[in-house]
N, C-alpha and C positions, 0 to 999 in steps of 0.2 A: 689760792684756796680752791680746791676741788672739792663738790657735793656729788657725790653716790646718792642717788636718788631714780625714786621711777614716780615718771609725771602723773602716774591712776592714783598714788598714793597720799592720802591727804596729810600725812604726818612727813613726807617729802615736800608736799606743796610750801608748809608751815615754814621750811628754809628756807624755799623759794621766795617766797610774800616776801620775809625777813631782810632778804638779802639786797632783793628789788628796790623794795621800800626805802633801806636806807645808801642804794645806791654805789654797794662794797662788791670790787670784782669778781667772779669766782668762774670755775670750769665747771660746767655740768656735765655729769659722766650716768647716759641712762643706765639703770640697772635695771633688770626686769625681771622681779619678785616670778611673774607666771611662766619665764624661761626659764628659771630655774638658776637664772647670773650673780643670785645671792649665797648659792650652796656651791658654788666652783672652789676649788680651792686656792685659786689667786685674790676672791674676795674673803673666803675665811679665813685666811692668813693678815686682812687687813681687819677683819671684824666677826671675830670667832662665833656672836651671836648669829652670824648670817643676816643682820637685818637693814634696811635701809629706812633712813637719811644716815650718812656718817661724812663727816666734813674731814678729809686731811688737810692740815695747816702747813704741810712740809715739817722735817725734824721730826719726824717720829709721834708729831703731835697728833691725832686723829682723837676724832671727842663723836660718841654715839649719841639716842636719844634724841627727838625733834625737840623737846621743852629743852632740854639743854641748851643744843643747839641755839636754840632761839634765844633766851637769856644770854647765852657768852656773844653774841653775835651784834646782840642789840644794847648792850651795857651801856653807859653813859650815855644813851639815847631816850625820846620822847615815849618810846614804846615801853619805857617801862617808869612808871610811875616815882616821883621824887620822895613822896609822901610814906614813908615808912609801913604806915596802917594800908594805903590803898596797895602796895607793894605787894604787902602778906594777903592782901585779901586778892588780887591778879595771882598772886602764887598760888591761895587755894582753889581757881578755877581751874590754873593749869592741873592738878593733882587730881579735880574730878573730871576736867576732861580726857585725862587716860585712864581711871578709872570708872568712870560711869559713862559715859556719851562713846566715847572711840571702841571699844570691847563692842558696845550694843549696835551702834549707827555703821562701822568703819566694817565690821564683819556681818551684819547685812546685807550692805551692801557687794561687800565680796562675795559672798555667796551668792545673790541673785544675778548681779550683772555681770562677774568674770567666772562664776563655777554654771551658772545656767541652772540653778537649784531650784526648782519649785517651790512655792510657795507652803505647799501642802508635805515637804520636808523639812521646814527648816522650826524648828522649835519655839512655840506659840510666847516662851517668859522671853525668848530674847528679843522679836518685836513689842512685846511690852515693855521692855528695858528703853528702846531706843525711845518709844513715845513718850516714857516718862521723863526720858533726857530732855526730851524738846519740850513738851512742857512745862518742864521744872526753868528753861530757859525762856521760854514765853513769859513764863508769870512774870521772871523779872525783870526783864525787858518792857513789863506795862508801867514798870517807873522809874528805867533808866533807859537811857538813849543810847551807853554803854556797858560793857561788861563789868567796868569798874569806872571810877572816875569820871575826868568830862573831856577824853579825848580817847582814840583807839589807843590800844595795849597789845603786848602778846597776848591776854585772855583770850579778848577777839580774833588776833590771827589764828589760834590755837583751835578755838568753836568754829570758825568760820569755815576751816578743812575741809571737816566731814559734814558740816549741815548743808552746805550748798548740795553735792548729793543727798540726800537725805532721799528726795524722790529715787532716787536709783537702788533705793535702800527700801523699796514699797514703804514709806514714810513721808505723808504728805506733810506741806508748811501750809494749806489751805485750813482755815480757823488757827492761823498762827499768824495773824499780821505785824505784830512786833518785831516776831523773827522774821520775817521776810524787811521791812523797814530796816532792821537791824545789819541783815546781810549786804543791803545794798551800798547801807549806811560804809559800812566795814569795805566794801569793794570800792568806792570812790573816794575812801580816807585812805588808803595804801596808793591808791596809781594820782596822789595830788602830791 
């Protein structure tokens, strides 16, 4: 198994965790979105989107998308829930974390700390966006100790990406102590 991946990227990391975690060999092949190694044409001929994570499996199989990824990777395993209902409900956090939290937190942070964007450019709804992702994740984190369930998930590896930067994203976790609890929670349930 070989991962196209670049290590700044948290929807890259998401295969990594995945793969770590359950211990499954792969080759890591950096790719690097800011050298420009996802627009060459030896990787658009593997993945026309230009984008990284993309796993090739050998035969022709290559599978894009880090939630994917991560579900195909981690199937008949602990990370994804037995329970049918917590399943769909792990499912709908994957769905708002590329929809609400990754868009707002993941390009944040791109901008500030790989474009060098000033603060006083970068458009006031989308730091709102990202604070109301982390909030909207604190609230529930004051009455769960997971994302779903009663053990880590892909949910968790999925939020856990992009909030650990979150700071590099001028997006504090200070008056968020669930999510910080949470994170730490998620970083010594994956390396056990």
């Amino acid at each position: 198994m070989k991962v196209y991946g670049d290590s700044i990227s948290g929807n890259c990391l998401k295969v990594k965790y995945v793969a770590d975690h359950l211990g499954l060999p792969y080759e890591w092949i950096e790719t690097s979105v800011l050298k420009g190694e996802t627009r060459t044409a030896e990787f658009l001929a593997i993945n026309q989107a230009g984008q990284v994570p993309i796993v090739d499996f050998g035969g022709g199989r290559i599978l894009a998308q880090s939630n994917a990824i991560m579900r195909y990777l981690a199937r008949g395993s602990d990370l994804i829930p037995n329970d049918p209902w917590i399943e769909a409900k792990m499912d709908e956090w994957l769905f708002w974390e590329q929809y609400s939290h990754e868009p707002a937190v993941a390009v944040l942070r791109f901008k500030i700390k790989f474009q060098q964007m000033p603060l006083s450019d970068i458009d006031p709804i989308l730091i709102k966006k990202g604070n109301a992702a982390l909030d909207l994740m604190e609230r529930h984190l004051t009455e769960h100790e997971w994302m779903v369930g009663d053990r880590v998930s892909l949910a968790d590896i999925a939020l856990k990406a992009y909030t650990q930067f979150a700071e590099d994203a001028n997006l504090t976790l200070t008056g968020r102590p669930n999510t910080k609890r949470w994170l730490s929670g998620v970083a010594k349930a994956l390396t056990s």
